[in-house]
N, C-alpha and C positions, 0 to 999 in steps of 0.2 A: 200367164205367159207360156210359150211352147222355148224349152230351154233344151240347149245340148251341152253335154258334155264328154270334155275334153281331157281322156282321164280318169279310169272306171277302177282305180285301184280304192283301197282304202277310203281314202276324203271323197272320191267322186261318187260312193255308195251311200256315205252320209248325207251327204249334197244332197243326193236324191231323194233321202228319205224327209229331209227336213221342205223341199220342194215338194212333195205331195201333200205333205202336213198343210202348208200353205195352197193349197189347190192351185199346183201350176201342175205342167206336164211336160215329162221330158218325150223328147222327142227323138234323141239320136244320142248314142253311147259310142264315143270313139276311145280306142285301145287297142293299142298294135300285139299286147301280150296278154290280154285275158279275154279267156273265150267266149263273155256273157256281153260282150262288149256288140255294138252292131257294126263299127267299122273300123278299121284299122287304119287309117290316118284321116286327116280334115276335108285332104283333098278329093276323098271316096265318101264324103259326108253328104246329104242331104241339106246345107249350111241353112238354103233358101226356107225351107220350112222351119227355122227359129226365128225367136225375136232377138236371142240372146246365147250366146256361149259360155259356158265356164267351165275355163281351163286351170288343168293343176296336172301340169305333165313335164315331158323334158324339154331343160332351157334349150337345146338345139335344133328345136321344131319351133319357137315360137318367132321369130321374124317370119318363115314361111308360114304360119297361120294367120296372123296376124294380115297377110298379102291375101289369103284365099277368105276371110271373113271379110276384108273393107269390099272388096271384088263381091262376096253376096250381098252388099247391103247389112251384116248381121252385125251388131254390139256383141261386146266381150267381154269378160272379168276376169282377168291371169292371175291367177296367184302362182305360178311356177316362178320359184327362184334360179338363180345363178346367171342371168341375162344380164346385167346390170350395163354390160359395156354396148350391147343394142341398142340401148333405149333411144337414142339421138335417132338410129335410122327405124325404128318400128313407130316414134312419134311421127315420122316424115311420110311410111307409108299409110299411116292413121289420117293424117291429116285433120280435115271436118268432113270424110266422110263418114262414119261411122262414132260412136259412143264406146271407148276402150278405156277400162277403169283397170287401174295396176296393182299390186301392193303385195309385200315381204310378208304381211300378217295381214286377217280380214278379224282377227277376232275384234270385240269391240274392247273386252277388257285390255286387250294386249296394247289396244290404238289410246286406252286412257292411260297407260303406261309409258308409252312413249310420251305423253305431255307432263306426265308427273315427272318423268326423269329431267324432262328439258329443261323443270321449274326446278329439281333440287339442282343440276346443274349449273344452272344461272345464278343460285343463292353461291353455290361453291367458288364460284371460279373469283369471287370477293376477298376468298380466304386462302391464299397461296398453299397453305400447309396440308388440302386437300387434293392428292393423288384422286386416279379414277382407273378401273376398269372395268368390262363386263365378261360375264362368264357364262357359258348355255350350255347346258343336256338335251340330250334327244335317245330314240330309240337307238337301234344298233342296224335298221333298214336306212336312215335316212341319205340322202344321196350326194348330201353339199354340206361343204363345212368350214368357214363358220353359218349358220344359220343367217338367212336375210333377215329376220326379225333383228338377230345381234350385231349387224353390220348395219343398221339401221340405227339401233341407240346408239352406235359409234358412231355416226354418220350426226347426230340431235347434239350430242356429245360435243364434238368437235364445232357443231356450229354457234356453243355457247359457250367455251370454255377455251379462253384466250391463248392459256399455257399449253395445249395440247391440238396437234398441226396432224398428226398421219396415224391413222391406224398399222396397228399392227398384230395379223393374224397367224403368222406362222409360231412352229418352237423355236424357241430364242435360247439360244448359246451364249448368251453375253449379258453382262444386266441393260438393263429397258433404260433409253434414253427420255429423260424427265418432259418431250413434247410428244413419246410416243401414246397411243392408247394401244392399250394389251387389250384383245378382243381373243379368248379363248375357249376352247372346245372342249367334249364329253361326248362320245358316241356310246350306250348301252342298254341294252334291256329293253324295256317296252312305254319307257319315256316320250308323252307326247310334246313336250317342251317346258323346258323351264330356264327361264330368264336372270341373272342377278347381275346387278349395276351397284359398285362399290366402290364410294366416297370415304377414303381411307385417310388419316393423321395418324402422327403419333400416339395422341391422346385419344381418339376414337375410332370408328368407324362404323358409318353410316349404310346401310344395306337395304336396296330395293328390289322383289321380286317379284316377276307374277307366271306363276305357276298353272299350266294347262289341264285339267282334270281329262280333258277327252280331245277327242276331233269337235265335237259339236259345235263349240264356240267359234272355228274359224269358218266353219260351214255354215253355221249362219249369217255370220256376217259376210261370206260371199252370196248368200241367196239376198241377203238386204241389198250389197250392192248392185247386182242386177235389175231392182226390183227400182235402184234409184235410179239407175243410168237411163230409165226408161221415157224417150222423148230429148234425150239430150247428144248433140256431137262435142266429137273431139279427145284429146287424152287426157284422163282423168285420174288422179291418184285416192286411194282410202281418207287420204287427209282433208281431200276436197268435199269428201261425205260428208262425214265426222263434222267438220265445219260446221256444213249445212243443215247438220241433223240436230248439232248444238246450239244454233243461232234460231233456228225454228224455236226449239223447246225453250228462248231465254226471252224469245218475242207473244 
């Protein structure tokens, strides 16, 4: 595949190293603030000559990229968070013209964690006496907070767990109303991300984590989804992969 990228900080450097491992070729580096970068926004891009974009930049460009990709014909893989309230109009600008896969987290381990949690969730919500929260760390650069990865298991949370209606991500001054879910934060150091979902009683408590060792894992999993979106339109989420990737390997 000839792949651009959207986003040459950090993860877009991984990206790329993990795409030539697999003999693809990048083809176009956009970054408005690093100098190694070949363009400074999407719309100064060469979009035509990819098959495939992946982006991991800021939520305030992506509606507008997302218009300048269907416009070249090019698929796309976002993993930029903090858009969540777009998404109704960037599916509308997607349409079926193009193949636009989305998602909070691309790693694969993180996406088996989101089905683990869903499944301890669903045992939980049997037994009234279990409270739940989750709790995430990151480095001290990160840009959004709470994590989309975290606002996602609260998001799994809430759609399995009868007692609990509204996330709740700010600091709280007051104690936590018994249908909120506390979804809280940790900015520091050079944390690539860690996760904990906690199914609390009196008598115990139950703890789920998973833990980032590197960039690698999400960078793979957005070079995989590229790699799936290929030949397919429409808006696609990580879940829609994962599925795919599971039903394959169960057939």
């Amino acid at each position: 595949m000839n792949v651009g990228l959207c986003g040459y900080g950090r993860m877009g450097r991984e990206i790329e190293r993990i795409l030539i491992a697999r003999n693809h070729a990048v083809v176009t580096r956009i970054d408005p603030a690093d100098p190694d970068a070949d363009c400074s926004s999407a719309a100064a891009a060469p979009l035509r000559r990819c098959d495939v974009i992946i982006e991991f930049a800021h939520a305030d460009g992506v509606a507008q990229n997302a218009r300048l990709y269907a416009e070249a014909g090019v698929a796309a893989v976002v993993g930029t968070t903090g858009w969540d309230s777009l998404r109704d109009e960037v599916r509308q600008i997607v349409g079926q013209r193009i193949a636009y896969l989305v998602g909070s987290n691309f790693s694969v381990g993180a996406n088996l964690f989101f089905r683990i949690v869903t499944h301890a969730a669903t045992l939980a919500n049997a037994f009234d006496e279990y409270d739940a929260a989750v709790f995430e760390s990151h480095h001290n650069r990160k840009a959004d907070s709470p994590s989309g990865t975290a606002l996602t298991l609260g998001a799994k949370i809430l759609a399995v767990m009868d007692r609990k209606t509204t996330i709740v991500d700010d600091t709280l001054r007051r104690p936590i109303e018994s249908w909120e879910l506390h979804v809280a934060s940790m900015r520091v150091g050079s944390d690539p991300g860690t996760h904990t979902v906690s199914l609390d009683a009196a008598a115990d408590t139950i703890e789920l984590r998973h833990r980032a060792r590197s960039r690698a894992g999400f960078a793979l999993g957005a070079v995989r989804a590229a790699e799936w979106i290929s030949g397919r339109r429409g808006f696609f989420t990580v879940d829609d992969m994962m599925d795919d990737m599971i039903q394959r390997q169960e057939t």
